[in-house]
DSSP file (Angstrom, degrees, kcal/mol; ACC not computed):
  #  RESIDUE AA STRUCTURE BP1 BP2  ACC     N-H-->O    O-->H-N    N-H-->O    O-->H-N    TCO  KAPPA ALPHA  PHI   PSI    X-CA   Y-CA   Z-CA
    1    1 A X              0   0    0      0, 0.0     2,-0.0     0, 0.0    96,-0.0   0.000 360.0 360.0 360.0 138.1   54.6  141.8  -24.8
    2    2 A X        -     0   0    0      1,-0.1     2,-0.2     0, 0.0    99,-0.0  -0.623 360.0-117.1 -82.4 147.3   54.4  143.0  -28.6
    3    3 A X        -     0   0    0     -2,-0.0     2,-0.3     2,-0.0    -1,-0.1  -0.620  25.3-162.0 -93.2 165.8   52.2  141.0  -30.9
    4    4 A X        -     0   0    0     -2,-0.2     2,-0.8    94,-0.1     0, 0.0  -0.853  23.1-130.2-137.8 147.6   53.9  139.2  -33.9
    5    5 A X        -     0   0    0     -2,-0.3     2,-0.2     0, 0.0    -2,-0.0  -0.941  40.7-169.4 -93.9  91.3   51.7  138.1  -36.9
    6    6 A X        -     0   0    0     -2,-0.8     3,-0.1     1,-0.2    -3,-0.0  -0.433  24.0-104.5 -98.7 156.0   53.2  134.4  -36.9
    7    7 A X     >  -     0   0    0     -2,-0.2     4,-0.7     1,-0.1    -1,-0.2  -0.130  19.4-118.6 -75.9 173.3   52.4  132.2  -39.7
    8    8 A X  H  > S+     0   0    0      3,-0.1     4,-3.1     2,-0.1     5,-0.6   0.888 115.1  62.0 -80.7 -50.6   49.8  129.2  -39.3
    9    9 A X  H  > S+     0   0    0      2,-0.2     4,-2.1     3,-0.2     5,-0.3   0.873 107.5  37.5 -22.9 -65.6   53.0  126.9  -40.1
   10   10 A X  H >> S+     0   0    0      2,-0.2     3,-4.4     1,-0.2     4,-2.5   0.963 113.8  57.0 -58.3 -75.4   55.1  127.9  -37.1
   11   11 A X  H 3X S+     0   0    0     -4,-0.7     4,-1.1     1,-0.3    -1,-0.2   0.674 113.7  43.7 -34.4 -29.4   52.0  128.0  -34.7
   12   12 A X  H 3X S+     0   0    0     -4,-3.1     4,-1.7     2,-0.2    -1,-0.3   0.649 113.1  46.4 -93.1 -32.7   51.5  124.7  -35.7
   13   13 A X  H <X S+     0   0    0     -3,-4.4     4,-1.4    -4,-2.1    -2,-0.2   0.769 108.8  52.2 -92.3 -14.2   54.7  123.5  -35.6
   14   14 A X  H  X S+     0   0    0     -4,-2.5     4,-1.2    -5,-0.3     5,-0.3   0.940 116.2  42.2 -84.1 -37.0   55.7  125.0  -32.1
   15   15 A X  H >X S+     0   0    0     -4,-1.1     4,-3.6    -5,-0.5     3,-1.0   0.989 106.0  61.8 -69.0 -36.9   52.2  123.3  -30.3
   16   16 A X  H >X S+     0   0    0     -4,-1.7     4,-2.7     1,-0.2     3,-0.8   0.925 114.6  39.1 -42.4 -78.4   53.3  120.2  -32.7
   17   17 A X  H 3X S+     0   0    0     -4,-1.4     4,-0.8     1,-0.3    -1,-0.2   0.584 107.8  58.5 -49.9 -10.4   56.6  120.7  -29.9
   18   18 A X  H <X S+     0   0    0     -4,-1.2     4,-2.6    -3,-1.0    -1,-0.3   0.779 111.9  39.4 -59.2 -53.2   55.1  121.4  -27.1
   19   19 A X  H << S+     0   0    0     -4,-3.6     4,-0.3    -3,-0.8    -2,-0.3   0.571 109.9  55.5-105.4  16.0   53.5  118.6  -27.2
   20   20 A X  H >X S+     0   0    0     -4,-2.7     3,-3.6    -5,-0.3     4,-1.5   0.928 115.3  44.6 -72.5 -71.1   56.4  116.1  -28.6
   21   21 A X  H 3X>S+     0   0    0     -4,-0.8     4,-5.1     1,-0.4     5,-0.7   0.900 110.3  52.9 -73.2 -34.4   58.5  117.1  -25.8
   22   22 A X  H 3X5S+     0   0    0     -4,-2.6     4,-0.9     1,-0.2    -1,-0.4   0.818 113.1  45.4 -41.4 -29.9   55.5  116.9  -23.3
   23   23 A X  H <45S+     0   0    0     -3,-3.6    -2,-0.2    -4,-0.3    -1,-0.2   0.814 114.8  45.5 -88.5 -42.1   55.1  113.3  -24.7
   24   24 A X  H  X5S+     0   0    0     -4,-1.5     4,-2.5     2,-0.2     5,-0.2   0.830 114.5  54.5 -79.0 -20.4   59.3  112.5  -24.4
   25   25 A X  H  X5S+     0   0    0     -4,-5.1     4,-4.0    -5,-0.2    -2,-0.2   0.953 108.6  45.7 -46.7 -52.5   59.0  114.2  -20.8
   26   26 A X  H  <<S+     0   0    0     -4,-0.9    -1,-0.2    -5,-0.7    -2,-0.2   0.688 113.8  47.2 -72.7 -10.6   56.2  111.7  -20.0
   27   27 A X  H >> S+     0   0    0     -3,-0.2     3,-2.0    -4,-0.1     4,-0.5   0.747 108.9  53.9-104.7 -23.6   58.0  108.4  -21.3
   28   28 A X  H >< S+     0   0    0     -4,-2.5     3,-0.9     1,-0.3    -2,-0.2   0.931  98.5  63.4 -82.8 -18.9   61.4  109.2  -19.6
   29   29 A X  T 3< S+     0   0    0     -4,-4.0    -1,-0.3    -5,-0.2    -2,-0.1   0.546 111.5  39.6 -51.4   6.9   59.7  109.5  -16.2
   30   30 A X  T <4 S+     0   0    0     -3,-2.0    -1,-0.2     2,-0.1    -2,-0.2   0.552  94.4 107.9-130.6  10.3   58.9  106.1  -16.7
   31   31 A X  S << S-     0   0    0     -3,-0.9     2,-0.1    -4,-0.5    28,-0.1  -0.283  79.7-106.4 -84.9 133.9   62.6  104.7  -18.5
   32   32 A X        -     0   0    0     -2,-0.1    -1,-0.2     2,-0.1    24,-0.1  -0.185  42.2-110.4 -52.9 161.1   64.9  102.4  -16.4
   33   33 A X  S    S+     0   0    0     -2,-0.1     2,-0.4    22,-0.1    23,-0.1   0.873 105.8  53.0 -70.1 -49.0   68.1  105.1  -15.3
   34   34 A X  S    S-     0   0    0      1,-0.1    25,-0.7     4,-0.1    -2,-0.1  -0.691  75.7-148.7-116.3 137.5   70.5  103.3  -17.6
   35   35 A X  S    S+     0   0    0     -2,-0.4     2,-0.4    23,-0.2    24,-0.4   0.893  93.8  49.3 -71.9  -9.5   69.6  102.6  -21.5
   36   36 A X  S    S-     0   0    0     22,-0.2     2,-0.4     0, 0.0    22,-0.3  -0.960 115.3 -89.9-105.3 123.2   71.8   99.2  -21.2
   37   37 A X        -     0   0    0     20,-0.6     2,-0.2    -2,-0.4    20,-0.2  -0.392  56.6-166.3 -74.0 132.0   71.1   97.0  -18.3
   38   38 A X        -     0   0    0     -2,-0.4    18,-1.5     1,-0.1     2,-0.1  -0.716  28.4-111.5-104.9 129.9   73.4   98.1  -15.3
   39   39 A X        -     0   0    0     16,-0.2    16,-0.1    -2,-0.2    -1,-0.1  -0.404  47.2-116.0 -18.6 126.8   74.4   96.8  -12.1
   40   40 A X        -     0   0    0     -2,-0.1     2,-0.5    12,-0.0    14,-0.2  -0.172  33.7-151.4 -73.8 179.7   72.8   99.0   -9.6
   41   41 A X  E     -A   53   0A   0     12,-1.3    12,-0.6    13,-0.6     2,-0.2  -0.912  12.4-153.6-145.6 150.2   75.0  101.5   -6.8
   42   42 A X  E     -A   52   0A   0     -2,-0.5     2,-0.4    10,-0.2    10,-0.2  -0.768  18.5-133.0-104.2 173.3   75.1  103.0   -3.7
   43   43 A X        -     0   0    0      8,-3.5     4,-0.1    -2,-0.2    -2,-0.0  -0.915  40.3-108.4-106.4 149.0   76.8  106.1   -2.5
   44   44 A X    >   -     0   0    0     -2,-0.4     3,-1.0     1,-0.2     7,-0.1  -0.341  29.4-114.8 -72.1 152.0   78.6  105.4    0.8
   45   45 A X  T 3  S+     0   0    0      1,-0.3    -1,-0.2     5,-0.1     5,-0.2   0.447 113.7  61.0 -73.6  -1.3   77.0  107.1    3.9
   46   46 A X  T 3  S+     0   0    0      3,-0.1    -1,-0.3     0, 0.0     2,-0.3  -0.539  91.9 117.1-100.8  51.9   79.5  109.5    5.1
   47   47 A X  S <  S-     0   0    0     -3,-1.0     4,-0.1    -4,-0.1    -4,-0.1  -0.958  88.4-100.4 -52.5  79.5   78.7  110.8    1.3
   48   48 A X  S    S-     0   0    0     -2,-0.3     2,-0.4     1,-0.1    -1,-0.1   0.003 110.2  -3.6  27.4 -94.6   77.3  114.2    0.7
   49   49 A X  S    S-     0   0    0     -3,-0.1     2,-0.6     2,-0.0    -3,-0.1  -0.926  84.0-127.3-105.1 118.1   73.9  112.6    0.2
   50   50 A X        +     0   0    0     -2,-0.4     2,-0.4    -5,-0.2    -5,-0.1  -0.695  38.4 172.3 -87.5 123.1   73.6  109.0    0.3
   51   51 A X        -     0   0    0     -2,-0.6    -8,-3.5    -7,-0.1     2,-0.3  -0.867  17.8-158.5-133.1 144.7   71.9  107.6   -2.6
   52   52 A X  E     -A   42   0A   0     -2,-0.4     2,-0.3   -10,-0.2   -10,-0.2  -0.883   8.2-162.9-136.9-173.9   71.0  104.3   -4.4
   53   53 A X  E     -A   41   0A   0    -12,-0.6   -12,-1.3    -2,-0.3     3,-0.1  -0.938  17.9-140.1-157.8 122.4   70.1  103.2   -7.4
   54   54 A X        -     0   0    0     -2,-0.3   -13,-0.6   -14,-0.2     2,-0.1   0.242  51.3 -63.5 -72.3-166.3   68.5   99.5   -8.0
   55   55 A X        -     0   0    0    -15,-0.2     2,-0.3   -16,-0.1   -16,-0.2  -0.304  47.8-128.5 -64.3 169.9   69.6   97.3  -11.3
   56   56 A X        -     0   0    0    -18,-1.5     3,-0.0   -24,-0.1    -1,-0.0  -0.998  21.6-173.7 -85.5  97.3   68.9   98.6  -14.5
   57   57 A X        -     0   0    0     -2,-0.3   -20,-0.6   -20,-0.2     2,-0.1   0.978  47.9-140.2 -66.9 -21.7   67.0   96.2  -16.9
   58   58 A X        -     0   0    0    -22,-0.3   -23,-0.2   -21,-0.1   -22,-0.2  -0.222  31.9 -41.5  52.9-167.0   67.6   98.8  -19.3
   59   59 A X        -     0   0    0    -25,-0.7     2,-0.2   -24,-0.4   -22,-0.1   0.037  60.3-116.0 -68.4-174.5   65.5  100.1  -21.8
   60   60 A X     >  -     0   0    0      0, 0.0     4,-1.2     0, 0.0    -1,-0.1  -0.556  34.7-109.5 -93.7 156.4   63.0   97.5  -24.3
   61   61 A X  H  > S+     0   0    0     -2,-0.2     4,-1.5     1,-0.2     5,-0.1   0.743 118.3  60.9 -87.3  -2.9   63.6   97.5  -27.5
   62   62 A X  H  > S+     0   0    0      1,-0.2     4,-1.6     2,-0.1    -1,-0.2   0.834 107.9  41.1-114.5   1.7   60.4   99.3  -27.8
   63   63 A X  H  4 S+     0   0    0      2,-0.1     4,-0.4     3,-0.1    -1,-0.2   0.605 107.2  57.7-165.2  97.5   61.3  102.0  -25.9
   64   64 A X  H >X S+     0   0    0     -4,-1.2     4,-3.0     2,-0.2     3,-0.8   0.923 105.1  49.3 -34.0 -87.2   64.2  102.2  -27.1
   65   65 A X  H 3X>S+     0   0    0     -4,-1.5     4,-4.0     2,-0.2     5,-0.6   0.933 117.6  52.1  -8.7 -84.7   62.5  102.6  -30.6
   66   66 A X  H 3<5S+     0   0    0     -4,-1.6     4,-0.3     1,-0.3    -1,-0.2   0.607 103.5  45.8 -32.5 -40.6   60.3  105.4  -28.7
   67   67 A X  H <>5S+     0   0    0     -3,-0.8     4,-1.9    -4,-0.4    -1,-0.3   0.630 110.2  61.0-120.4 -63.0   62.4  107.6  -27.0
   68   68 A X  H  X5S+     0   0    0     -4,-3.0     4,-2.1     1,-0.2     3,-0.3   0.995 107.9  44.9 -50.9 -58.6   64.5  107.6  -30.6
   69   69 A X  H  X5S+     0   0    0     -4,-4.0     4,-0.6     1,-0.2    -2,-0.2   0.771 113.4  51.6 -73.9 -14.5   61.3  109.1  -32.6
   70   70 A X  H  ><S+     0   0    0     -5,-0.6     4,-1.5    -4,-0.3    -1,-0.2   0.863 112.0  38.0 -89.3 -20.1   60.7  111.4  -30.3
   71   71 A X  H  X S+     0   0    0     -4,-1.9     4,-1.2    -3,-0.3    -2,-0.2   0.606 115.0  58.0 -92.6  -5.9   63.7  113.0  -29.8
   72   72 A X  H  X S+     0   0    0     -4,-2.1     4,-2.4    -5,-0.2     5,-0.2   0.573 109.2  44.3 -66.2 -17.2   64.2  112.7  -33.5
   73   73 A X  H  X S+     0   0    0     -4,-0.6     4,-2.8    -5,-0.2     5,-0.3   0.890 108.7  55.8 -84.8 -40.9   61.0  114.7  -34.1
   74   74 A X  H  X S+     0   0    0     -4,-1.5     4,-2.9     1,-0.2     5,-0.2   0.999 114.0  47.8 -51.3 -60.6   61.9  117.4  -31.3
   75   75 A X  H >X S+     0   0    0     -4,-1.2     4,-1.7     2,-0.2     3,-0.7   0.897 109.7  46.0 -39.7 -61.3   64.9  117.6  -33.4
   76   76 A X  H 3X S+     0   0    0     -4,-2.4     4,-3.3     1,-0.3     3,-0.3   0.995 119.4  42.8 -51.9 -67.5   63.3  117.8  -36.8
   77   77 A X  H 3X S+     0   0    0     -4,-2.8     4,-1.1     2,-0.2    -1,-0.3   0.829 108.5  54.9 -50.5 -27.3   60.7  120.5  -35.5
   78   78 A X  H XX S+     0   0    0     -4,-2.9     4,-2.6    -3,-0.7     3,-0.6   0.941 110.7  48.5 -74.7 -45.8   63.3  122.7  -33.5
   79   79 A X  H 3X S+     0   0    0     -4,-1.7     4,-1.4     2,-0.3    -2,-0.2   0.760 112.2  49.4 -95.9 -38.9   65.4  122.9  -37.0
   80   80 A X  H 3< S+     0   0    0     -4,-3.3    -1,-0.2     2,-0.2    -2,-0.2   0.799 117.6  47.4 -83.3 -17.3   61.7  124.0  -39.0
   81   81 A X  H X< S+     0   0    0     -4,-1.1     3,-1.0    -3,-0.6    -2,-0.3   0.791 112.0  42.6 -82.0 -39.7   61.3  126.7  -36.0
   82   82 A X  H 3< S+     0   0    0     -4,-2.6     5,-0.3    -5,-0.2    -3,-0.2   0.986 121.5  36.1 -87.7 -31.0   64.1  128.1  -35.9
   83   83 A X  T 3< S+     0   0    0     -4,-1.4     2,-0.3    -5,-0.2    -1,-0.2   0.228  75.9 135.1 -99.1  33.8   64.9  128.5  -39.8
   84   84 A X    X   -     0   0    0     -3,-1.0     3,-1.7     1,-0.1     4,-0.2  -0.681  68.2-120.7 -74.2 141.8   61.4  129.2  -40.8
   85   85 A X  G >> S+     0   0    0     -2,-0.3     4,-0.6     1,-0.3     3,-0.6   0.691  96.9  80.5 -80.2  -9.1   61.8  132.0  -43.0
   86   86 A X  G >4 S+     0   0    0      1,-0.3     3,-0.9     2,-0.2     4,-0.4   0.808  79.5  64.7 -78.8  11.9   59.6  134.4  -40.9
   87   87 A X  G X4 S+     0   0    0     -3,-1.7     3,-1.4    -5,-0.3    -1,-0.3   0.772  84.7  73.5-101.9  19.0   61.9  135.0  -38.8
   88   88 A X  G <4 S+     0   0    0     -3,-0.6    -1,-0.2    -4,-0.2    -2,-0.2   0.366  88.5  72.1 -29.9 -14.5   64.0  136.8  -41.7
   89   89 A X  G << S+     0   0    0     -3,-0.9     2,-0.4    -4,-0.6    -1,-0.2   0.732  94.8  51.0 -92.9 -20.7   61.5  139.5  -41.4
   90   90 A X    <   -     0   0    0     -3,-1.4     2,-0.2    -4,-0.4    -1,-0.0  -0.871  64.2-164.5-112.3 163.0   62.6  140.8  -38.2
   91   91 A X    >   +     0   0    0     -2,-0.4     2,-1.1    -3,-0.0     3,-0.8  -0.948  46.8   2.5-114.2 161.9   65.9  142.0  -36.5
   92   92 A X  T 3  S-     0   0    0      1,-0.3    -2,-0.0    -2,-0.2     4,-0.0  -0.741 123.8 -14.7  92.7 -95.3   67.8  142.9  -33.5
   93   93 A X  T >> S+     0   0    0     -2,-1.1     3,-4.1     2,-0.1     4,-1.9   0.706 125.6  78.6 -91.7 -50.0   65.6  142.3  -30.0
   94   94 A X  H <> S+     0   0    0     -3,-0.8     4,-1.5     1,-0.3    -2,-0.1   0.796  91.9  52.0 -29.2 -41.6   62.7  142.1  -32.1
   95   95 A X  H 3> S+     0   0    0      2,-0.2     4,-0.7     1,-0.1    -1,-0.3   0.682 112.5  37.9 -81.1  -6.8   63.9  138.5  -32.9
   96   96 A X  H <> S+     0   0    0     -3,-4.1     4,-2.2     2,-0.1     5,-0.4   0.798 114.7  58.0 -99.3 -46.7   64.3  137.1  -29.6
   97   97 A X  H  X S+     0   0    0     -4,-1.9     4,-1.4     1,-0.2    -2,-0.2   0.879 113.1  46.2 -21.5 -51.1   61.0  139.1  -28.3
   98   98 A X  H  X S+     0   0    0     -4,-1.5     4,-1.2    -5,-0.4    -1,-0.2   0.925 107.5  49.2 -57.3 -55.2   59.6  137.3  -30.8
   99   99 A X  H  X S+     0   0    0     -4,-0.7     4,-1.2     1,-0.2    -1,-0.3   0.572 112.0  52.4 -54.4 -30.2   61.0  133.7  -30.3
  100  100 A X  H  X S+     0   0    0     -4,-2.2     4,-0.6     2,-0.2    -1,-0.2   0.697 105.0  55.9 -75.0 -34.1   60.0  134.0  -26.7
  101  101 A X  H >< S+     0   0    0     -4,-1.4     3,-1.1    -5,-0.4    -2,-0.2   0.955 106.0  49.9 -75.3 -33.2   56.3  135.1  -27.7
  102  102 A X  H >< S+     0   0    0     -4,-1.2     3,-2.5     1,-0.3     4,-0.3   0.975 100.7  63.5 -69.8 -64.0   55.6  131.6  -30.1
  103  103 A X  H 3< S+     0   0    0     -4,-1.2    -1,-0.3     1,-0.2    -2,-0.2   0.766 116.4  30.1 -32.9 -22.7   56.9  129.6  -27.1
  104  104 A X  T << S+     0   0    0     -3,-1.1    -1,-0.2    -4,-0.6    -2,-0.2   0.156  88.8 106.3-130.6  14.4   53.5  131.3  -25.3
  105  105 A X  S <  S+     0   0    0     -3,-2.5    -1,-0.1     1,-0.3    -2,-0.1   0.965  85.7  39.9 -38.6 -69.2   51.3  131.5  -28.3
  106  106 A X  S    S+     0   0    0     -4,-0.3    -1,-0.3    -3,-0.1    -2,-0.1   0.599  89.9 118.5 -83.9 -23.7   49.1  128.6  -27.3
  107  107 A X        -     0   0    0      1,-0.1     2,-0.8    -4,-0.1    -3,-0.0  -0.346  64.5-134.3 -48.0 128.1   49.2  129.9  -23.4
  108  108 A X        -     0   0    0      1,-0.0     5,-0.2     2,-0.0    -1,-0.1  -0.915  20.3-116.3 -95.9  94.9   45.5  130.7  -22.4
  109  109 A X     >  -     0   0    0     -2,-0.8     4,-1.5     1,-0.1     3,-0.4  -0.021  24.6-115.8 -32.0 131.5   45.2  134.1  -20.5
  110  110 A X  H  > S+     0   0    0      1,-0.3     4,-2.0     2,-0.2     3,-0.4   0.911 112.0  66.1 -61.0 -42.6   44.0  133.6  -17.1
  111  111 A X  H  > S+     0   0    0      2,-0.3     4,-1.3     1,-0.2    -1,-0.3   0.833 108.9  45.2 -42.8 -28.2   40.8  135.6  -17.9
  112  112 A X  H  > S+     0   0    0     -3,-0.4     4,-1.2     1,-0.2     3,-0.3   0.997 105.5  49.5 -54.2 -66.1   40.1  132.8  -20.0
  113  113 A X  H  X S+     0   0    0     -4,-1.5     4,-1.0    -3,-0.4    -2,-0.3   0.746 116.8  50.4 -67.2 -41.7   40.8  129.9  -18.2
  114  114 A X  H  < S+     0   0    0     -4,-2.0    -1,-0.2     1,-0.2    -2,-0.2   0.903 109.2  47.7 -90.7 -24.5   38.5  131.7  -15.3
  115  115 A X  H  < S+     0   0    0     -4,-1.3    -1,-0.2    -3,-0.3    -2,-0.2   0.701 114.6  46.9 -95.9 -25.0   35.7  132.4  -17.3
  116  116 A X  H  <        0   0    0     -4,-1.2    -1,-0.2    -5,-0.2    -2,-0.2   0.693 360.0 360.0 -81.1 -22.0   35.7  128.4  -18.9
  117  117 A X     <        0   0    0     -4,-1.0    -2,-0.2    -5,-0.2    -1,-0.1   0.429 360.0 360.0 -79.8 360.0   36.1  126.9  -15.4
């Protein structure tokens, strides 16, 4: 993979998004199914797969509240990565190459990781 001189700005805002979405990952595993509270359902048993689903309190209003700033923030940071002017310096493959490499910026090389363990 080629290296790309990335700004401290982007680097900083792509771990900032790493670790937003890691953080809205970690609150919807713990979110009711339905954001409104819901009757639960089953699927009948000569169904594909039979499934149920309890009640739904729905969400709290905080978070509700939660779950809004963080997927407003993913937003706001996905919109300062993608139009950050550096990537106006490159074209063609070079820009997707690129975009792919800042997703793995912060990625620790296994020799690393063996030699800290």
């Amino acid at each position: 993979m080629a290296e790309y001189d990335f700004p401290e700005d982007l680097i900083a805002a792509q771990l900032e998004m790493h670790r937003t979405r890691a953080a809205y990952r970690a609150l919807c595993e713990t979110l009711p199914w339905s954001v409104v509270p819901l009757p639960g359902y089953e699927r009948p048993e000569g169904h594909h797969y039979p499934f149920r689903r309890e009640d739904s309190p729905g969400y709290t209003e905080e978070q509700a509240e939660q779950e809004a700033r963080l997927r407003a923030r993913m937003r706001e940071l996905s919109i300062q990565i993608g139009t950050h002017p550096f990537w106006d310096t490159l074209s063609g493959p070079d820009v997707v190459a690129a975009r792919s490499a800042l997703k793995h910026v912060h990625d620790t090389p296994a020799d690393e990781a063996d030699a800290a363990a």
